[in-house]
C-alpha positions in Angstrom: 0.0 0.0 0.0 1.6 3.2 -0.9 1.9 5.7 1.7 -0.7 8.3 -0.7 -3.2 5.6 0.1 -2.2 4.9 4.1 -3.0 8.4 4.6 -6.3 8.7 3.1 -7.3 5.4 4.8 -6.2 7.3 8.7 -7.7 10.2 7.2 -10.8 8.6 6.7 -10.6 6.1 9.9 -9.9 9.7 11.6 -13.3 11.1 10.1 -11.8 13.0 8.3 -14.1 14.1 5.2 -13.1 12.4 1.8 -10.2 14.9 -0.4 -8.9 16.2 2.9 -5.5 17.5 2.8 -4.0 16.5 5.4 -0.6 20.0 5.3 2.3 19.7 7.5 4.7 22.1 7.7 8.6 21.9 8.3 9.5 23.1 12.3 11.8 25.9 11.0 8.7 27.0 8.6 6.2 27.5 12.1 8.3 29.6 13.9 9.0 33.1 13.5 13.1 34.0 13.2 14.3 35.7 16.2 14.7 39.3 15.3 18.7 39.8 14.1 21.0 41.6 16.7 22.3 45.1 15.9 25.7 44.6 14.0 28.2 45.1 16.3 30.8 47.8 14.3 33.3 49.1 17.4 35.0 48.0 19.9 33.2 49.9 22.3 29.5 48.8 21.3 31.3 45.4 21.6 32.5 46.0 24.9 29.2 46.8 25.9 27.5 43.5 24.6 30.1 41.6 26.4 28.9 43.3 29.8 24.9 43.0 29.0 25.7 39.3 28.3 27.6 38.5 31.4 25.8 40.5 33.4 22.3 39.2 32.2 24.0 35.6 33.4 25.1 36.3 36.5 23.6 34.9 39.9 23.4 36.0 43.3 25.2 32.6 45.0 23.7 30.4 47.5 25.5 31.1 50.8 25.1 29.6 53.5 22.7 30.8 56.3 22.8 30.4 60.3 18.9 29.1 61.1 16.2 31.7 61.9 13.7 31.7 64.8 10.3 32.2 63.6 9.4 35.9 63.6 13.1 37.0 63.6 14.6 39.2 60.0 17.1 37.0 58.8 20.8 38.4 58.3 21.2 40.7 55.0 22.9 39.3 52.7 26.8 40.6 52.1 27.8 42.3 49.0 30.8 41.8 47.2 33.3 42.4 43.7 34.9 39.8 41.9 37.3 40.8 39.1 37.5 38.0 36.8 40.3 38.0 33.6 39.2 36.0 30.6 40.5 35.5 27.3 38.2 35.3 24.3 39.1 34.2 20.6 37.3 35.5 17.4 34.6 33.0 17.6 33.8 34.9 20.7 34.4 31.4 23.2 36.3 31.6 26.3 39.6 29.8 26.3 40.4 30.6 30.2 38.8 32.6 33.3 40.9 33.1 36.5 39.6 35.4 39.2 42.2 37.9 39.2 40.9 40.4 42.8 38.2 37.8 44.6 35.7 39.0 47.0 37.0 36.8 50.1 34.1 34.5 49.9 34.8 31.4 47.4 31.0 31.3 47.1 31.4 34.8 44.8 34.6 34.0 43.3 33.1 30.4 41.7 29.9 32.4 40.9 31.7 35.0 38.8 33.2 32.1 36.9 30.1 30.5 36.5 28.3 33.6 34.9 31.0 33.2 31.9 30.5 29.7 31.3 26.7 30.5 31.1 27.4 34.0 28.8 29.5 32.1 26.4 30.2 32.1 23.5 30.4 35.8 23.2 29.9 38.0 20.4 32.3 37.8 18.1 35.0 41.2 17.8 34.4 43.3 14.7 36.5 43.4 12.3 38.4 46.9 12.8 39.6 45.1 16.6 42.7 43.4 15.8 44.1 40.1 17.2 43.3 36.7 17.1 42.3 36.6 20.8 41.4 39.0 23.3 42.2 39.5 27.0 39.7 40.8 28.7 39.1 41.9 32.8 35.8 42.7 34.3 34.7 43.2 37.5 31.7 41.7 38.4 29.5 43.0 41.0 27.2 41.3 43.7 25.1 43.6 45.5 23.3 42.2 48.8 20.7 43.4 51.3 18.2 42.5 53.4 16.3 39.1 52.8 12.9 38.9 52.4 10.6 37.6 55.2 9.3 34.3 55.9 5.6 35.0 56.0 4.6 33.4 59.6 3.1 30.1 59.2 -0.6 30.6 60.0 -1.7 28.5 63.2 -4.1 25.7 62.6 -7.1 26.5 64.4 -8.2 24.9 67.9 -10.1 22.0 67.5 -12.1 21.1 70.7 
C-alpha cells in the first residue's frame, strides 16, 4: 500500500471528510526567526555586549545561612566584587577565566566564573579590533541586602 493511500485510509478512519489534505509544515517554517541583533561595528559597542551578556548571566550565589527563629529578619545578605580575567578568541568562546581580585568568599569567586561559562560564546570582535584573541578583565559586582521575610506560618485552628 503506498503511503498516498495509508493516509487517506487514517484520514478517513480519523473522520476526516473524503479529499482532505492533510498540510504539515517543516519546524523551521512555524516559527518566527528571532529578530537579528544590531551589528556590532566598534570596539566599544562590543564591549558593551560583552557586559549585558555576562551580566544578564550572572547569579546572586547560594550562601550559607545560620537558622532563623520564627518571627526574627534574617541576616542581610553581604555584597561583594569579583574581578574575573578571561580570554576570548574570534569566535567569541572563552579559552580561560581566573579570578584575578576575589571577593573573600569562594561562594562569589566560583559564581563569577560560573556567569562566563553561562554568557558564552560571546559576540564575536568586529573586524576593525585586531588580534586573534582578546584578553579581557571585568569586575563583576554582587550587591546584597536584606532578605525577604518568611511570612509566619498561620496557626491551625483549635479544635475542641
Amino acid at each position: 500500500m503506498s503511503a498516498f493511500r495509508r493516509l487517506a485510509l487514517i484520514l478517513a478512519l480519523l473522520g476526516a471528510p473524503q479529499g482532505a489534505l492533510l498540510a504539515v509544515s517543516p519546524a523551521w517554517a512555524q516559527s518566527k526567526p528571532a529578530p537579528a541583533a544590531a551589528p556590532i561595528t566598534d570596539a566599544k559597542s562590543w564591549h558593551a555586549a560583552l557586559l549585558r551578556q555576562v551580566g544578564a548571566n550572572t547569579l546572586f550565589p547560594n550562601l550559607p545561612q545560620p537558622p532563623v527563629k520564627e518571627g526574627e529578619t534574617p541576616p542581610p545578605l553581604p555584597s561583594a566584587q569579583v574581578t574575573v580575567q578571561f580570554v576570548l578568541d574570534r569566535n567569541g568562546q572563552v579559552l580561560s577565566a581566573t579570578v584575578v581580585q576575589g571577593s573573600g568568599k569562594s561562594e562569589f569567586d566560583q559564581a563569577a566564573l560560573d556567569a562566563l561559562k553561562r554568557a558564552a560564546p560571546f559576540p564575536k570582535p568586529p573586524a576593525n579590533v585586531s588580534g586573534e584573541t582578546f584578553p579581557l578583565r571585568l569586575p563583576i559586582q554582587f550587591r546584597g541586602g536584606p532578605q525577604p521575610q518568611n511570612p509566619p506560618k498561620a496557626k491551625p485552628p483549635r479544635s475542641n
